[in-house]
C-alpha positions in Angstrom: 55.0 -33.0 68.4 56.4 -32.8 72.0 53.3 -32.3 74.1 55.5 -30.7 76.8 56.7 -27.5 75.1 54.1 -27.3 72.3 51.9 -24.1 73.0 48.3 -24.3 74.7 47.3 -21.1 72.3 48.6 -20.2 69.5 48.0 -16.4 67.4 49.2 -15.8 63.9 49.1 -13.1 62.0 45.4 -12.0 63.1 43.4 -9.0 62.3 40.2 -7.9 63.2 38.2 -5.0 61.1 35.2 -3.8 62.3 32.7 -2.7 59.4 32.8 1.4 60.5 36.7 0.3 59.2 37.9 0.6 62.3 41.0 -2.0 63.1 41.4 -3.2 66.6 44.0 -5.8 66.0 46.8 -5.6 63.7 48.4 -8.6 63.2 48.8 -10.1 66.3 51.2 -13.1 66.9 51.5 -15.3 70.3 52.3 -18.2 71.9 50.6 -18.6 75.5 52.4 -22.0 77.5 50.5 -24.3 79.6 50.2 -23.5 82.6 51.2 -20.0 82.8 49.5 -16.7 83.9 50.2 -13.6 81.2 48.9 -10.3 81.7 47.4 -8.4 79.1 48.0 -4.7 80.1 46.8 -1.8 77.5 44.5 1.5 78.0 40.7 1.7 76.8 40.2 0.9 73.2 43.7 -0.8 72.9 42.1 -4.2 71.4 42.7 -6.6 74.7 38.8 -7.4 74.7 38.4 -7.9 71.1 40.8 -10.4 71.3 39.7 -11.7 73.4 36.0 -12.5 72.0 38.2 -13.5 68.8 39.5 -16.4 70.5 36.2 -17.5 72.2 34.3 -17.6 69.6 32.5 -14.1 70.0 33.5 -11.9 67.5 35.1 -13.2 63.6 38.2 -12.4 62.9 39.3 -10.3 59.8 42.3 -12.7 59.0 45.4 -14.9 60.9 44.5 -18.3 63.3 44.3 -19.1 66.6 44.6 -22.4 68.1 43.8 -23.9 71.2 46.1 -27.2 71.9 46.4 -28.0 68.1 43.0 -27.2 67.2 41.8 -24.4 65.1 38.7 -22.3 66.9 37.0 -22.1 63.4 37.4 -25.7 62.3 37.0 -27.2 65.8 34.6 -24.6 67.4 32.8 -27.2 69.6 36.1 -28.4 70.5 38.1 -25.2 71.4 35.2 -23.3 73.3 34.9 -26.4 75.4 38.0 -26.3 76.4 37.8 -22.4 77.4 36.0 -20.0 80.0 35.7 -16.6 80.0 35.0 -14.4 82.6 33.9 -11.1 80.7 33.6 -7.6 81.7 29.8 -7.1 81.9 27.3 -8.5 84.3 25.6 -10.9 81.7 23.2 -13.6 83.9 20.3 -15.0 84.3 18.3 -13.0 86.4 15.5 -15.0 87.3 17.5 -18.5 87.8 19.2 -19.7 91.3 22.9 -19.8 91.4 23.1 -23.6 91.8 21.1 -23.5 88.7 22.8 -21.1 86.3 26.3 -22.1 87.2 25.3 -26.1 86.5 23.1 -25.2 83.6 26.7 -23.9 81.9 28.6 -27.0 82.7 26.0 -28.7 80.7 26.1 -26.3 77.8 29.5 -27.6 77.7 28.5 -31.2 77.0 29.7 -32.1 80.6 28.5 -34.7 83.1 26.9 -34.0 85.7 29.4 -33.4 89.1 27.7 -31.6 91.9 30.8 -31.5 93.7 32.7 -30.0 91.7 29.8 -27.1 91.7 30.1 -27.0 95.5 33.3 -26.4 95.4 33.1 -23.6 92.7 30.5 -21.7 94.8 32.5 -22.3 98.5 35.6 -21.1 96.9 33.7 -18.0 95.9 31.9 -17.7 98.9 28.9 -18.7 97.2 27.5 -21.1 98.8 25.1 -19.9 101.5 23.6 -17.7 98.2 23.1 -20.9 96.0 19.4 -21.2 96.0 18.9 -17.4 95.9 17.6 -15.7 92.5 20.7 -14.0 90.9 18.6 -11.0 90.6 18.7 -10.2 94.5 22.4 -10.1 94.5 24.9 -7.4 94.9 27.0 -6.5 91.8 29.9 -8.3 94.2 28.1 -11.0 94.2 26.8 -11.4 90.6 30.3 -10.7 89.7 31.3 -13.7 92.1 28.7 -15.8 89.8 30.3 -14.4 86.6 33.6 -16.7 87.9 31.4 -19.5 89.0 30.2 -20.0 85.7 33.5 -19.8 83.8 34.9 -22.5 85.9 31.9 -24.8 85.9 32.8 -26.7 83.2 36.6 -27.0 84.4 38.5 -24.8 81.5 42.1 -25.9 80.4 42.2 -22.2 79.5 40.6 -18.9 81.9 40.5 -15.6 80.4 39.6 -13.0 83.3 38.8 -9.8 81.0 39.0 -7.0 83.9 37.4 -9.5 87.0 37.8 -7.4 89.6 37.1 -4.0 87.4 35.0 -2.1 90.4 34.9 -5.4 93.3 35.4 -5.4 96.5 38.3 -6.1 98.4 37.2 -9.7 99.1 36.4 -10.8 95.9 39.8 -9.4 94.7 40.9 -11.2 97.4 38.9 -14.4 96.4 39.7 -14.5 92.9 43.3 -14.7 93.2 43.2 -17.3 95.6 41.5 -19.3 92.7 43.7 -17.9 90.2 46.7 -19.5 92.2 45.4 -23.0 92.9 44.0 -23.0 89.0 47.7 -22.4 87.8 48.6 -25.1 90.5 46.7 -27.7 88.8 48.0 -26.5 85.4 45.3 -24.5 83.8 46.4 -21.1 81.4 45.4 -17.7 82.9 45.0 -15.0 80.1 44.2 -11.5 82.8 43.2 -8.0 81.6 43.6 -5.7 84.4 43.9 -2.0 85.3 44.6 -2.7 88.1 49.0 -3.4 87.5 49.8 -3.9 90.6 47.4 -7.5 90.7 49.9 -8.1 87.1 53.2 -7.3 88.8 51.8 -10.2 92.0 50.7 -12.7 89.7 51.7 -12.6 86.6 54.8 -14.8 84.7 54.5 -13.1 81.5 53.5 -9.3 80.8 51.6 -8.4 77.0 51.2 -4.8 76.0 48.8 -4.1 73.6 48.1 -0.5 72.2 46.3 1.0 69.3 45.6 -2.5 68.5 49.3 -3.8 68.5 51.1 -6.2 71.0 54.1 -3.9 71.7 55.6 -6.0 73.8 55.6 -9.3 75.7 58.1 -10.5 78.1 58.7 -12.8 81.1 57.9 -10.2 84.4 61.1 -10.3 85.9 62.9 -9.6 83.0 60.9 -7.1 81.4 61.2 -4.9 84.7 64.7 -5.4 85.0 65.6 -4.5 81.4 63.2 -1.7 81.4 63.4 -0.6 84.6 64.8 2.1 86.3 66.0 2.8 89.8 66.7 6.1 91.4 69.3 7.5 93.9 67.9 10.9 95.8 71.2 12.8 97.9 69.7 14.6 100.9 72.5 17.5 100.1 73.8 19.0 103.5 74.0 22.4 101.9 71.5 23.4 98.8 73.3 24.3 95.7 71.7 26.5 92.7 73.0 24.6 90.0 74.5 21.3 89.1 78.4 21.6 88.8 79.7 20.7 85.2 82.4 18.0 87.0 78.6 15.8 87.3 77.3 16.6 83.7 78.0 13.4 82.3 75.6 12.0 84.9 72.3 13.8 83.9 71.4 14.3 87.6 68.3 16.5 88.4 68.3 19.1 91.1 65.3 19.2 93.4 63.3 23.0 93.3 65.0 23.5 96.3 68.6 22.7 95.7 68.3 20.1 98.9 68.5 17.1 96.7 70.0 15.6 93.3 68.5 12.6 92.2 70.2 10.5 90.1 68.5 7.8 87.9 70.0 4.8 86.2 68.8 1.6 84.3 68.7 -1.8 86.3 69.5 -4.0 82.8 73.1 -2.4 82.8 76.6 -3.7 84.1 77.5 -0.9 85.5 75.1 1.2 87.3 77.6 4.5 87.9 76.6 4.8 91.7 80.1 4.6 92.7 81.9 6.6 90.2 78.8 9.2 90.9 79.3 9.4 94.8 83.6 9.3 93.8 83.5 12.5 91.8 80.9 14.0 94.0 83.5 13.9 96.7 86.1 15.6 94.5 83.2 18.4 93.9 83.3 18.9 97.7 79.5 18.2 97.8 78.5 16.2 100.6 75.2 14.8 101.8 73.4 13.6 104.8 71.5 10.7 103.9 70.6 8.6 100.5 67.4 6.8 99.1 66.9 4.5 96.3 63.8 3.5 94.7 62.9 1.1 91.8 60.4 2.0 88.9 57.2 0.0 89.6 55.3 -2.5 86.2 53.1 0.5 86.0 55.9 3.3 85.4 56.8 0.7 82.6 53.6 0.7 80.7 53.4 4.0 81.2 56.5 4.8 79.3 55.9 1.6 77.0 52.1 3.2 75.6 53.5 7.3 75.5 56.1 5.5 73.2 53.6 3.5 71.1 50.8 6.2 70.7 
């Protein structure tokens, strides 16, 4: 096995059913690389946090495997969760305990040395530090949040899953986070993200999953996913309104503003061709002339968007 291109995580065929019946993932296959940071985007109920509690261990799966670097996360439980942090979506800690204490109380539940430094680092990254001896319990939901991290990297994770970090944060942890996030990939460690936010996806991410109604729809490299699915638009400020569209420009499915001031004209990015030319050619021949033009490109979220309404 070339240890180079072999997968860090690897999902076949896997199904969770809850008892009530109800299926959140149906039959999910993936292959996350080393080193990489993939998005999982998807709406409320979609399945993104049951799997990921299937892969750390929280929640049993119904059927299929994962892997972590070779090694199965039944078979080699120990072995896989060691190797994995999780940053969840609630505020789960230990109330009554310092942060030096919680955050090197997990490295240790990890069967790691001791390495103090590497705790200071953890809590100055996160602008933790001048809070470490404070009880967790007197700390802002920012802060706690901020702890939340501290404690997924304290035992220095080959893998991170971030499910929704910086759901309902403050700028500065945002901010924070994906400073971490970046020097993390830069040392080689995996980045699974749940978001809402799409816009953090579309800055970080390498790879974009879309999961809905339990299903991965989708998963693609960023750049190409947005330029084979998306779209860019030309608007013509007219310099006199028209009432309808002439049926010379038919064949180019243009919309006419309210007003009759603009036609806006929308065509895929993936194509050869994008019909620009041939448009603003035959506009000319229709006598149609206009004062001013504006393009715009469809944004990661106008993609989801369209990729879910197709899905549901």
């Amino acid at each position: 096995m070339n240890a180079v291109t072999d997968p860090i995580l690897t999902i076949r065929d896997l199904n969770k059913t809850y008892a009530g019946g109800f299926q959140a993932l149906k039959n999910i296959n993936l292959d996350i690389n080393e080193g990489e940071i993939i998005a999982l985007l998807g709406p409320n109920g979609a399945g993104k946090t049951t799997l990921i509690s299937v892969i750390c261990g929280i929640v049993q799966a119904s059927s299929g495997s994962v892997q972590v670097a070779g090694f199965d996360i039944v078979k080699n439980y120990r072995k896989t969760r060691s190797m994995i942090g999780l940053v969840p979506q609630e505020l789960t800690t230990d109330s009554f305990e310092s942060v030096w204490s919680t955050v090197a109380f997990s490295r240790g539940l990890f069967g790691k040395s001791a390495r103090p430094d590497h705790i200071e680092k953890v809590l100055k990254d996160l602008s933790l530090w001048e809070k470490k001896d404070d009880m967790i319990m007197t700390l802002s939901g920012g802060m706690k949040r901020r702890v939340l991290i501290a404690k997924a990297l304290s035992h220095e994770p080959t893998v991170l899953f971030l499910d929704e970090p910086t759901a309902g944060v403050d700028v500065s942890l945002r901010k924070d986070m994906w400073n971490i996030v970046e020097e993390l990939k830069a040392a080689g460690v995996t980045i699974i993200l749940t978001t809402h936010y799409i816009e953090e996806a579309e800055e970080i991410a390498d790879r974009v999953g879309v999961i809905n109604n339990g299903q991965l729809i989708l998963v693609e490299e960023k750049t190409k996913l947005m330029s084979k699915l998306g779209k860019k638009q030309v608007t013509l400020d007219l310099t006199e309104s028209l009432t309808a569209i002439p049926s010379a420009l038919c064949d180019y499915s243009l919309e006419l503003s309210e007003d009759g001031n603009q036609l806006i004209y929308t065509f895929s990015t993936g194509g050869d061709r994008t019909g620009v030319t041939a448009l603003l050619d035959d506009l000319k021949l229709a006598n149609i002339h206009f004062r001013d033009l504006n393009t715009t490109q469809s944004s990661l979220e106008d993609i989801f968007v369209n990729l879910v309404e197709e899905s549901s």
